[in-house]
N, C-alpha and C positions, 0 to 999 in steps of 0.2 A: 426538785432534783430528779426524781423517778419520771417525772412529767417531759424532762428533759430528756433523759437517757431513752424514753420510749420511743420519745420525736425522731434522736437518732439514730437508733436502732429499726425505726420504719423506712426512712432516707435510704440507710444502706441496702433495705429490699427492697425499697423501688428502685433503686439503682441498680441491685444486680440485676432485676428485672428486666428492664428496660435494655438493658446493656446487652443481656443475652437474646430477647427478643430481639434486638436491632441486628444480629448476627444471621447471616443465611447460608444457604449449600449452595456452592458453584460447581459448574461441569462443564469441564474444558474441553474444548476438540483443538488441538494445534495445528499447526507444521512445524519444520525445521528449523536450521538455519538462523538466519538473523529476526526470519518474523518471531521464535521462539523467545529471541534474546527482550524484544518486547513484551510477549504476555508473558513472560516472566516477571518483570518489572511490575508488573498489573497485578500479578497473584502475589508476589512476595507484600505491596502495600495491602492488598485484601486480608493477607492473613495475618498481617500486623494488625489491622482495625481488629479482628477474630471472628472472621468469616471460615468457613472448614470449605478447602479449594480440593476439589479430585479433577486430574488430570486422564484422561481416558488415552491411553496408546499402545502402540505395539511393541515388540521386543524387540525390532530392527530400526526405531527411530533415530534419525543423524541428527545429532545435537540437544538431544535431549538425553542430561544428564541426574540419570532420576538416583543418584550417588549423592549430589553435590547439593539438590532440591530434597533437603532432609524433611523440610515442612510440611510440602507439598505432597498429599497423597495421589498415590499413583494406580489407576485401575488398569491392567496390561492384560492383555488379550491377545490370543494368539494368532497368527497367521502363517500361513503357507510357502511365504515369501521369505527368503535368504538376508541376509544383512549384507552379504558378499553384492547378490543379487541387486538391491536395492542401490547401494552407495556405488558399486561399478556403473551401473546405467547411467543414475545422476549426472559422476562428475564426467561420464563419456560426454554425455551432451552437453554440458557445461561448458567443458574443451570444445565442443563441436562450436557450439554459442559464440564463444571467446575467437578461435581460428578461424574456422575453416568456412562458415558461412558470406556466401557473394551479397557483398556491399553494394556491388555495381548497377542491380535492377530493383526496385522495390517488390516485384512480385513475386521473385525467384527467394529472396531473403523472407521475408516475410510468411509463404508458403512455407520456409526449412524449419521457420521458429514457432507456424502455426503445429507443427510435426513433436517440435521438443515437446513442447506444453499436451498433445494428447499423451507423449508418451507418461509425463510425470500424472497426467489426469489420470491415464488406466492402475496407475498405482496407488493412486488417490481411491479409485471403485474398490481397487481388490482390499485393499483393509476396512474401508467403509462397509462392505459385504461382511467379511469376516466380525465386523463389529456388529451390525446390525441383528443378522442372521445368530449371531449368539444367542441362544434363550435362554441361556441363565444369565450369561453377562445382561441381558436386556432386563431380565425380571430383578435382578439385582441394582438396577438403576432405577428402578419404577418404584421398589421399594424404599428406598434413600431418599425420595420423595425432595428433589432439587427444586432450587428456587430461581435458576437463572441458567443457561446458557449461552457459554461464552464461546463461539468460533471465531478462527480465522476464516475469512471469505474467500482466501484463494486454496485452500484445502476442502472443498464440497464435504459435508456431512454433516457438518455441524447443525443445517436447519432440518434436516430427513430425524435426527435425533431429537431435538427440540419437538418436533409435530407426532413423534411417536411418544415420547416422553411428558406431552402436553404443558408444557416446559415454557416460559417468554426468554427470545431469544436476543443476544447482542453480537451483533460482529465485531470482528478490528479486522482492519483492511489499509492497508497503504494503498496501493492503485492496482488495476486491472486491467488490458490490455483495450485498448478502445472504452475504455471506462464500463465494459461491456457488462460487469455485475453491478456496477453504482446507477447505470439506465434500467436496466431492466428486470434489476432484484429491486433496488431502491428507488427508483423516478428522479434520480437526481438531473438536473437540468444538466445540459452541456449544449448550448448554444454555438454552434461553429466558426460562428463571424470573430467571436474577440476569444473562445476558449479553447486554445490549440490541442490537441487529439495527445494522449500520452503516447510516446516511441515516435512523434512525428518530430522533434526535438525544436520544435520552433516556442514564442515566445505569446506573449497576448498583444503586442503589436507588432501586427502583422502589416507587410503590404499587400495589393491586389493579388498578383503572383501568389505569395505563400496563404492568402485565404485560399486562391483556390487549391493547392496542396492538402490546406488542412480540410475541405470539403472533401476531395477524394480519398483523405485519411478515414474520414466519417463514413462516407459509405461503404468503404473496401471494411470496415470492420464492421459496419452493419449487417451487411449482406453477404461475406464470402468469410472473413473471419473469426474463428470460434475459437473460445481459450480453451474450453470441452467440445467432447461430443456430446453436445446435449441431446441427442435424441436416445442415446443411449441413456445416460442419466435420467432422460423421462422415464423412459420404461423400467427403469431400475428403481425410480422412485413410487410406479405406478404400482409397480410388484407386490411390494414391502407394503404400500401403505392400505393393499386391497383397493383401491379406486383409480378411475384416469386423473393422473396430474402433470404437474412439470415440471422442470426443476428450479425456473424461476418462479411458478408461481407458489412454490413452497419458500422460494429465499422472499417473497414480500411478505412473507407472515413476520420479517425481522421488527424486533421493537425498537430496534436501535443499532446504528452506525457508529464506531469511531474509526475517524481519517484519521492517518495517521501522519499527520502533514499540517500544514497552519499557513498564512499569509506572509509570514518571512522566508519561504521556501516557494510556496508555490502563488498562482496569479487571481488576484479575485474574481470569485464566479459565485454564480445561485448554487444555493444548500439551500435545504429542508430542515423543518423541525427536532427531524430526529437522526440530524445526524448532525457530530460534535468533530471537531479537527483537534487533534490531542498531539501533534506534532513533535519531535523533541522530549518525550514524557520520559524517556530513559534518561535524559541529560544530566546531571550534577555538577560541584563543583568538585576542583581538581585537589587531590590527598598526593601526598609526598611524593617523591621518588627513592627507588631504590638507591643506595649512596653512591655504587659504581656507577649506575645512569646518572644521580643529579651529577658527580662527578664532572662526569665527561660533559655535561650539561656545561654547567660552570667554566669548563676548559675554551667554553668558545666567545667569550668574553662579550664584545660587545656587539659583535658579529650577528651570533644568537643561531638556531637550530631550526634546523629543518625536519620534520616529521614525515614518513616516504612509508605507505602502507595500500598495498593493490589488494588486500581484504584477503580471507582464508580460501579461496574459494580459486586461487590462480596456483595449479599446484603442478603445472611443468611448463613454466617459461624457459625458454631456450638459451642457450647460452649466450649466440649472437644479441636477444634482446638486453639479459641481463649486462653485457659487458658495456652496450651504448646505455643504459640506463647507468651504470657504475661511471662512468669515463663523464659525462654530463656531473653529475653530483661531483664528483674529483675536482673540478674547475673554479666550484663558486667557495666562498669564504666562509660560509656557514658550517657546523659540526652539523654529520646527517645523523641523523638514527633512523636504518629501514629496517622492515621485517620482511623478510625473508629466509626463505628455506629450501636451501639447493645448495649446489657447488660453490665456492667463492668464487666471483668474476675477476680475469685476470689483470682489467682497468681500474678496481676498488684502489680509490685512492682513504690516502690517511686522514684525511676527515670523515670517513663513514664507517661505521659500525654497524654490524649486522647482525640482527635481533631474529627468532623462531617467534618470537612472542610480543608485543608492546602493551603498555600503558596505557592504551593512544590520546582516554582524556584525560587521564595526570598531563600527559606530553600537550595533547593541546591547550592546558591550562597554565601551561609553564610561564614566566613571563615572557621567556627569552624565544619562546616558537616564535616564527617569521615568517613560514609557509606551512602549510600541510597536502602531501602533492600523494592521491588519493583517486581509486577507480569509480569514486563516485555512489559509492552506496549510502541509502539514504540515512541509516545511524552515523555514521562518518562523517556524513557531511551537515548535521544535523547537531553534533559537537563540535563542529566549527564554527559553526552560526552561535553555540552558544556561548563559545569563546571569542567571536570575534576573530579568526583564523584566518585569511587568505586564502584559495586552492589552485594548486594546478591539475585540472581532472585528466585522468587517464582511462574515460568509460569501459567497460569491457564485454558488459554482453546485458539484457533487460531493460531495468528503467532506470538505468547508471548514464549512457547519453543525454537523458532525458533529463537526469538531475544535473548534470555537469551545466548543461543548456539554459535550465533555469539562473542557475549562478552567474554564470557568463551574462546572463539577460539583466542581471542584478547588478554585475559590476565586481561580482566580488571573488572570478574565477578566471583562468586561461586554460584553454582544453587542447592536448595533443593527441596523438592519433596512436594507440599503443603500436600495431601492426605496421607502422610507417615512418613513423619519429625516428629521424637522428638526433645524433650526440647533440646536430647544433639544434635544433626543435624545442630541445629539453631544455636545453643550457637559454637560451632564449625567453622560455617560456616562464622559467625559474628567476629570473636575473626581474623580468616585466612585474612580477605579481611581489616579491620584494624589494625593489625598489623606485617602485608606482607608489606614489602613497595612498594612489585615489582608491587601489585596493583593500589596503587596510582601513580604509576610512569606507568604505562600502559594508566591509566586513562588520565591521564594527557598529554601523548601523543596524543591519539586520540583527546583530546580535542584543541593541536596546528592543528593538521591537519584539524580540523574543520573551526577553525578560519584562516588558511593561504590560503585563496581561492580570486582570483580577484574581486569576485563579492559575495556579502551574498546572503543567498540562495532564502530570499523572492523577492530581486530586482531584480535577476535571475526569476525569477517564472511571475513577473509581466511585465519585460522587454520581454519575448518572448511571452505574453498574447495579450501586446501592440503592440508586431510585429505580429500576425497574424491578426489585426484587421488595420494594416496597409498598409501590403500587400493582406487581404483579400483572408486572408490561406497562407497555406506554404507547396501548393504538390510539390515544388520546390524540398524537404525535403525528402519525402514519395519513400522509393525505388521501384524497379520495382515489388519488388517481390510481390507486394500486385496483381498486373494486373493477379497472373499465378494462375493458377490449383495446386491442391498441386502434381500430378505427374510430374507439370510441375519445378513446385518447387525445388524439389527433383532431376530434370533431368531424373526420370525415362522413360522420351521418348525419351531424345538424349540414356541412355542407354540401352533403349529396342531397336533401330536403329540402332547402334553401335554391339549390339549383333545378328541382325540380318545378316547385313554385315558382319558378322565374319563367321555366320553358313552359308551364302549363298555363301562365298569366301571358305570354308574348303567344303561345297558342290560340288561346283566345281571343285577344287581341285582334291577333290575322286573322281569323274567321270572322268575328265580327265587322272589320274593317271591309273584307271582301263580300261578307254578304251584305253590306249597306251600300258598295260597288255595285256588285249583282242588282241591287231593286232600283240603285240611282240609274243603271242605263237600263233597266227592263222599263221604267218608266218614261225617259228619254224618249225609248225607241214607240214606246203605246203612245204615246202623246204625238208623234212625228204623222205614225197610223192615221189617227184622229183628225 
């Protein structure tokens, strides 16, 4: 009996043991917005397994609600910069994004959007400074002695912290504009013939024509477009870390990628070892409705509801749009529920109801959903898929065309044009995608393929989190190609060597040739003598 009771009394300390040793320190660098609403989802399972998560940010962050993230500790550092400051720029540009940017040339749009993106990058420097540049915030990190850093990729700093922190680092990344951080932070391949350029909104079957498109997508982002200034962030990075570097070649120290995207959303291409597609990892299944919502829900019999959400992020559409967007939804037989927040439009007819807020995946998990008509953001459309939804995309500025594009490619979307669409556009578009079945039956597909995976995408995302904090990195992972020059990359010096051997072999050659000329007529001509 004592023989017993020792057995299991040693069990329970190897198990605390083990239990608490498998535990490690996370250090988060984020963004905003909806990238936040994802490593949110990452931190909240981490600190369920009982990993201790510190969030590092500022005291003007939009969408980070370090109220509601009671778990979550929060290391907040000060900076210089206004919250007024901060969120008026944003949603200026935002708005600009949305209106007022010419569709009609690619060079002139392009150039406007390469403009947003410095402007959000120079606010992306100014707190990374003010984080950096901290030395007690910094000594205070060094002593908490982290086991992993976790960035977003399109928020710069996360790896300048990691290489000062000597730290193994992981990104989460959705997409980057020309793929420009996944090529040249990470070596991910992007072949141009079948892997269409993100923002060129085209598919992986292309014809002639649109390859050559997505060729000049390739290089106009190669060589002319930059999501940063990166030569600033070099020397900012060179600064801080006392030696010459750069900012991509601090983002290859990554040990690890998660794309935030999967093969039901986007087009098969080459990936690398060390980098995981966690797509949909916010997804779940859908919990009740409110009574007045399922209510109203149930009032639409067999008709069924319509789900009408342009994201938080459209926050002064116009009257004239909202009234043709209201006059459209009036028409069809479905109960709407939109969210929106503005004046009541004066075409709102009596089947739609207008919400500040939604459910959206209670709503798209309802039985009775039959569209969900949506500007195309990738959590949005990513609960559709997992529901099996239908879309009519309404893109509105980013890589919201881009995803509508994909869906459309798939079969399982109808895309109108916000800034263009009339009543009948809508009404049209709305009428095609619910009573198409081939829609639903598209939807639906991608929606098995979502769900038939070994592993769901968050335990995916958190299991290889916990493996770099177990192996303490994974360059195991990381291919060679990160070590080379890009001519070396490229092999342009095995082929500049190769070409040299060739010209120094056909050199010879013709010499030799021509001096065995030369002696054939010197002799010729002596013998003639003779």
């Amino acid at each position: 009996m004592a023989m017993k009771l020792a057995s299991v009394l040693l069990l329970i300390e190897l198990s605390g043991h083990f239990s608490s040793g498998s535990c490690g320190k996370v250090l988060v660098w984020p963004t905003g917005y909806s990238h936040w609403m994802n490593m949110k989802t990452i931190l909240d399972e981490l600190i369920q397994r009982g990993h201790e998560v510190t969030v590092l940010t500022h005291p003007i962050s939009i969408l980070i609600d370090r109220k509601q993230a009671t778990s979550i500790k929060f290391e907040v550092f000060p900076t210089s910069l206004t919250k007024s400051d901060f969120e008026d720029v944003i949603i200026q540009l935002i708005n600009k994004w949305i209106y007022n940017l010419p569709k009609d040339t690619f060079l002139s749009y392009f150039s406007q959007v390469q403009e947003i993106m410095w402007r959000f990058s120079e606010f992306m420097r100014k707190f990374c400074k003010d984080a950096v540049l901290n030395k007690k915030l910094m000594t205070r990190l060094q002593e908490s002695k982290f086991d992993v850093v976790l960035a977003d990729a399109m928020g710069p700093c996360g790896e300048l912290l990691a290489e000062i922190l000597k730290t193994p680092l992981v990104y989460s990344l959705r997409f980057s504009p020309g793929y420009q951080f996944e090529k040249y932070g990470g070596r991910l391949l992007v072949p141009p013939s079948y892997v269409p350029v993100l923002m060129s909104e085209l598919s992986d079957q292309m014809t002639f024509m649109e390859r050559v498109k997505n060729m000049i997508y390739v290089l106009y982002f190669d060589f002319w477009f930059q999501t940063i200034k990166v030569k600033e962030w070099d020397q900012f990075y060179s600064e801080v870390l006392g030696r010459p570097t750069t900012f991509y070649e601090t983002m290859k120290k990554a040990d690890l990628w998660l794309i935030r995207n999967y093969w039901d959303f986007d087009f098969p291409r080459p990936f690398l070892p060390n980098i995981e597609f966690i797509g949909g990892l916010h997804c779940k299944p859908a919990k009740s409705l409110p009574k007045e919502m399922e209510d109203f829900v149930q009032s639409s019999g067999k008709n069924g509801i319509v789900v009408f959400s342009l994201g938080s992020m459209l926050s002064n559409m116009t009257e004239e749009r909202a009234n043709v967007i209201a006059a459209a939804l009036a028409q069809i037989p479905q109960k709407v529920l939109w969210r929106f927040d503005g004046k009541k439009p004066d075409t709102l007819g009596p089947n739609t109801r207008l919400y500040k807020w939604l459910p959206q995946n209670d709503l798209l998990g309802h039985p009775k959903t039959k569209a969900f008509v949506t500007h195309g953001g990738a959590n949005g459309v990513y609960e559709a898929i997992y529901h099996g939804v239908p879309m009519v995309g309404i893109p509105l500025f980013a890589d919201q065309p881009d995803n509508i594009a994909h869906m459309k490619a798939k079969g399982a979307a109808v895309r109108v044009d916000f800034n263009t669409m009339s009543r009948t556009d809508l009404l049209s578009a709305l009428r095609t995608v619910i009573n198409d079945p081939v829609y639903k039956e598209n939807a639906m597909k991608l929606s098995r393929i979502h769900h038939d995976q070994p592993m769901k995408p968050l335990d995916r995302a958190v299991f290889w989190i916990e493996f770099v904090m177990r192996h303490k990195g994974a360059k195991h992972l990381r291919v060679a190609a990160h070590d080379l020059t890009w001519f070396q990359y490229h092999s342009l010096d095995v082929l500049g060597f190769l070409l040299a051997c060739v010209a120094t072999a056909i050199f010879v050659i013709t010499k030799c040739c021509l001096f065995f000329c030369w002696m054939f007529v010197t002799a010729r001509k002596k013998a003639k003598r003779e």
